[in-house]
N, C-alpha and C positions, 0 to 999 in steps of 0.2 A: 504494500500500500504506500503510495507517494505521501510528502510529509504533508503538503497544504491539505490534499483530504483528512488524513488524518490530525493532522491540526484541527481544520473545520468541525471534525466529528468530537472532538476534544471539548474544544470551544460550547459546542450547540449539546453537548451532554452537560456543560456546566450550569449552560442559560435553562436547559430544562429539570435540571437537576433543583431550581428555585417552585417550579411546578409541581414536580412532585412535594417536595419537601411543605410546600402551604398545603396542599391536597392531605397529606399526610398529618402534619402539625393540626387542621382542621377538623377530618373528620377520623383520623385513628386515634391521634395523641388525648386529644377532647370526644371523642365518641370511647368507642371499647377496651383502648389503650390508656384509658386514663389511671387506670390503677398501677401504672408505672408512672405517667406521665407528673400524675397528683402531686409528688413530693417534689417536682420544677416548681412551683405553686406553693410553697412552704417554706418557711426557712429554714435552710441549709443547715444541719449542723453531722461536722464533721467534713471531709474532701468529698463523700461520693455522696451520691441519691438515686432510688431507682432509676428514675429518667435516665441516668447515663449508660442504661441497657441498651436504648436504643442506639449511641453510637456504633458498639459493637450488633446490632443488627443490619445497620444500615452499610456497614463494612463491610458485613460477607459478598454483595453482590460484586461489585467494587473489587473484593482481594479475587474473587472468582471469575472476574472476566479479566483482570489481568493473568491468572495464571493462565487461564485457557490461551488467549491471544497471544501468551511470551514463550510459553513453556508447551502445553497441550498441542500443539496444531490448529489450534482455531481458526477462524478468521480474524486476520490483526486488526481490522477494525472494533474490537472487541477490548483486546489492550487500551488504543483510546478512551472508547468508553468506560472502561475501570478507572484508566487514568482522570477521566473529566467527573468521576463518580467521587476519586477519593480527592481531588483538585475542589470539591463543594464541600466536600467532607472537612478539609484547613482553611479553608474560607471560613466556614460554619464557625469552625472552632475559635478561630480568631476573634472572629466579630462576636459570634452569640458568648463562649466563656471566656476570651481574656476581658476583653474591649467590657460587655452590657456586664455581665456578673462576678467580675476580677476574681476569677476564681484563679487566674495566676496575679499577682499584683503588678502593677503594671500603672505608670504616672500619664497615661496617654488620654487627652482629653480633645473628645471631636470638637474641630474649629470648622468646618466645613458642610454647610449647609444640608446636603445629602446623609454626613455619617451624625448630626444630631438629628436630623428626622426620623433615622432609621434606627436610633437609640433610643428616642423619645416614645418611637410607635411599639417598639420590644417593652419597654418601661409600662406604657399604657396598655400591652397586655398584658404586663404581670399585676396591674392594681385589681384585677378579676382572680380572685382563687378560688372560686367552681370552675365546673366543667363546662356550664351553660354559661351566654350573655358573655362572651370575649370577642375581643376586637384584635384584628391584625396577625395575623394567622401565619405570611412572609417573613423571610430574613434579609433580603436585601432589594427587597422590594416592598416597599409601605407607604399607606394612605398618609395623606397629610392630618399631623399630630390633632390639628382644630376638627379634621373630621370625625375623628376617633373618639375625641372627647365628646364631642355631640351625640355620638352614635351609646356612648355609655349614659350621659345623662339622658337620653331618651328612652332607655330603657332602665330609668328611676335605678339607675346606679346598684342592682341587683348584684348579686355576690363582689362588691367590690369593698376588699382590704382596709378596715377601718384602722385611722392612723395609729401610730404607738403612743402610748400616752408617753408625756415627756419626750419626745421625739422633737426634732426640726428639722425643718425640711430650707434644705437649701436649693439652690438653682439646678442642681446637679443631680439632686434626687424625686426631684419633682414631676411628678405626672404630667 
């Protein structure tokens, strides 16, 4: 397989790989899957929570069409798409646990119009900790922050996160 196809196919596994992953975060993670998903939705205590099952699930297809397309005889356009699989997969990890929930610490604060919308709209789904009544379902594709918020107070702000007492809230942590 020549590289620009397989770039292309790289590429366009990664743009849909945002597709799945809202499809998914939507109606598995918040529909059937939420009894893992739950503890995303909770505060953290300790490094792990169920939720981080699903990386390792979302890995298999990904390590399994690399080995097939490198190793197996596949068809190599298959390697790409592993590669464009696990290529969403350190994007993900980036943005969704360094960056939104410093689960590694990290002093990096978005100045950039795009990566505070797309913090603000992950921030305004986490002020929902039911399963039902959440907004903004994407990781690096999200509604504008004012819609979001409209879209929660119109529906009379149903399972959403009431503040900690003694708490302040700064610019930074603000819905």
């Amino acid at each position: 397989m020549s590289w620009p196809v397989g770039a292309l196919l790289f590429t366009l596994t990664v743009i849909g790989m945002e597709a799945f992953a809202y499809a998914a975060h939507r109606w598995i993670m918040h529909g059937p899957g939420w009894f893992l998903h739950e503890s995303h939705h909770r505060p953290r205590t300790g490094n792990w929570e169920l939720n981080d099952l699903y990386a390792a699930i979302f890995a298999v297809p990904s390590f399994v069409l690399l080995l097939g397309g490198v190793q197996l005889g596949w068809w190599p356009g298959f390697a790409w798409i592993g590669a464009g699989i696990a290529a969403y997969g350190a994007i993900y990890f980036g943005f969704h646990d360094i960056i939104v929930h410093q689960r590694i610490p990290t002093r990096y604060l978005p100045k950039s119009r795009y990566m505070k919308r797309i913090v603000q709209a992950h921030r305004l789904h986490h002020v929902v900790e039911t399963k039902e009544g959440n907004v903004s379902f994407g990781f690096l594709v999200a509604p504008k922050p004012e819609d979001l918020k409209a879209q929660l107070k119109a529906r009379a702000r149903a399972g959403v996160r009431a503040p900690r007492a003694g708490a302040e809230r700064t610019a930074s942590t603000r819905p």
